[in-house]
C-alpha positions in Angstrom: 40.4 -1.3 -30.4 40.9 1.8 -28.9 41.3 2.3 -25.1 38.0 4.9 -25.3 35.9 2.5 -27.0 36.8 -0.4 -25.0 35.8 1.9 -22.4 32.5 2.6 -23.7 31.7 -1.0 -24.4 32.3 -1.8 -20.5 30.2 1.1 -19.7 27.4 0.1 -22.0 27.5 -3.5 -20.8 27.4 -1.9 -16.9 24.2 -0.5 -17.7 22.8 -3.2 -19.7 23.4 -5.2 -16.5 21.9 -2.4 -14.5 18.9 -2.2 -15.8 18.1 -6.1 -16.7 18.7 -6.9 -12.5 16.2 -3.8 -12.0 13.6 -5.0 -14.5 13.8 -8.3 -12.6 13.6 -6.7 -9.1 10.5 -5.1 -10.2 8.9 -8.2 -12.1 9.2 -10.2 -8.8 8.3 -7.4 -6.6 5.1 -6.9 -8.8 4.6 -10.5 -8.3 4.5 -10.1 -4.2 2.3 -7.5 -3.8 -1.2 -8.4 -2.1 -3.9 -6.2 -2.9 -6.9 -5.1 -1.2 -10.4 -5.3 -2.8 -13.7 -5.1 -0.9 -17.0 -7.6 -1.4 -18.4 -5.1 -3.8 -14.9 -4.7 -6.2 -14.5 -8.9 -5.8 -18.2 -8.8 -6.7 -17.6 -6.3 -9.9 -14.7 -8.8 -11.2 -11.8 -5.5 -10.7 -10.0 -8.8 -8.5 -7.6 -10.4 -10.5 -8.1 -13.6 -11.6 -5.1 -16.6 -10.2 -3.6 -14.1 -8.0 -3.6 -14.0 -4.4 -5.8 -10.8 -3.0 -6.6 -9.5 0.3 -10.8 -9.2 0.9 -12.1 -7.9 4.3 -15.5 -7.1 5.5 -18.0 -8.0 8.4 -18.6 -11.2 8.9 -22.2 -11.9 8.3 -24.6 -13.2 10.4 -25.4 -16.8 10.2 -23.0 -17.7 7.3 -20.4 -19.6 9.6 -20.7 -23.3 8.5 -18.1 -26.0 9.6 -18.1 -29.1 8.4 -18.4 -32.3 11.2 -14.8 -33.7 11.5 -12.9 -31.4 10.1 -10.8 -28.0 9.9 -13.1 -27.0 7.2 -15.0 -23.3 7.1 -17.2 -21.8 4.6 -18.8 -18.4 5.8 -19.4 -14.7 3.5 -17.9 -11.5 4.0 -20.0 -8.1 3.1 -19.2 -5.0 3.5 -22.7 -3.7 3.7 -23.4 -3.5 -0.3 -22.2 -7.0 -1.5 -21.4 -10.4 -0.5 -18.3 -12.9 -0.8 -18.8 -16.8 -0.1 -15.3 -17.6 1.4 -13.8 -21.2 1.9 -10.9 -21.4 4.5 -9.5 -25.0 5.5 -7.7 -24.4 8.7 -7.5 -23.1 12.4 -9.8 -19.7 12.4 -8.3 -17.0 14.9 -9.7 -16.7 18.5 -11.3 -13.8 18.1 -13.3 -15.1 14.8 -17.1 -14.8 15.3 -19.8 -13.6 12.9 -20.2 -9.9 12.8 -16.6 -9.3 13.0 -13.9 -7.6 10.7 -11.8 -9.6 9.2 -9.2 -9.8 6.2 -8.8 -13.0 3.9 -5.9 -13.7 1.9 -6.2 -16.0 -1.0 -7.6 -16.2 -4.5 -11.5 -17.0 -6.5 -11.5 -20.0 -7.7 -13.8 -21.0 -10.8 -16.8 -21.3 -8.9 -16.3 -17.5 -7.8 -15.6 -18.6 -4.1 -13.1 -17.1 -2.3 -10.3 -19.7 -1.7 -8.7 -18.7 1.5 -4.9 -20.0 2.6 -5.2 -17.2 5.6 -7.7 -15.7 7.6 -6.9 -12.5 9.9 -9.3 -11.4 12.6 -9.0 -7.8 14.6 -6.9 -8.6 17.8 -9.6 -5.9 19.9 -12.5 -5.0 20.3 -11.5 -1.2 19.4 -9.4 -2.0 16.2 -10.5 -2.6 12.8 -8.6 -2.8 9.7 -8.1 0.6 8.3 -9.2 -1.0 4.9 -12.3 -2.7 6.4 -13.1 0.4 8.1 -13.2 2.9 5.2 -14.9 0.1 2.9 -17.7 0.1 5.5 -17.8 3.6 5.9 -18.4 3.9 2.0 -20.7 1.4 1.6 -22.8 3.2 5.0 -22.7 0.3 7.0 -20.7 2.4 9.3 -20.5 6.1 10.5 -17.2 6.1 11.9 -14.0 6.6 10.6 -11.0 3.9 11.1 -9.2 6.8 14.0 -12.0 5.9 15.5 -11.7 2.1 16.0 -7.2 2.5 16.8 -8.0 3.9 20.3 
């Protein structure tokens, strides 16, 4: 074997290498990633099914049901067009209460309830998630754009 093709065979297997450690960068990256997706796109099926997701809305009015004896909360999110039925087992924020933003992470189950693992409530009363804000502001619910809830 030549020393040039010797060469090129090292090369070759340098970029083989190369690109099977990016592919798998990539792959787990993809697998990371938490996506945002409002009552009314949960509500359409565009969330993914078995993956974690991020939904956020307003909490609405009277949904907030805990069960006796335990760390147990079921209560629905809308963001002024459509509703999601949300199930966290846990400790809820402070600042938790109905007719707040907040931002769920979890996945639908196969009942099409919102499994939660975490629940995320604005830390003032002048901030508002900048997803939250614009998926209120689409659906109407709210005139205001999210600037207007940072200061």
């Amino acid at each position: 074997m030549t020393p040039r093709r010797r060469r090129m065979i090292v090369v070759g297997l340098i970029l083989i290498g190369v690109s099977l450690a990016t592919f798998l960068a990539l792959t787990a990256f993809q697998k990371n990633l938490l996506y945002f997706y409002t009552p009314s796109q949960v509500a359409a099926g565009e969330a993914p099914k078995g993956y974690p997701f991020r939904v956020g809305g307003l909490v609405v009015q009277g949904s907030v049901q805990r069960e006796p004896d335990s760390l147990t909360v079921r209560f629905s999110v809308t963001d002024g067009t459509s509703t999601v039925p949300i199930h966290y087992t846990g400790i809820l924020p402070d600042l938790f209460r109905e007719g707040q933003g907040i931002i769920s992470v979890g996945q639908i189950n196969a009942e099409g309830v919102f499994e939660a693992s975490e629940v995320l409530a604005k830390h003032d009363e002048n901030y508002m998630p900048p997803e939250v804000a614009d998926a209120l502001k689409q659906s109407g619910q709210v005139s205001t754009s999210y600037k207007d809830y940072q200061k």
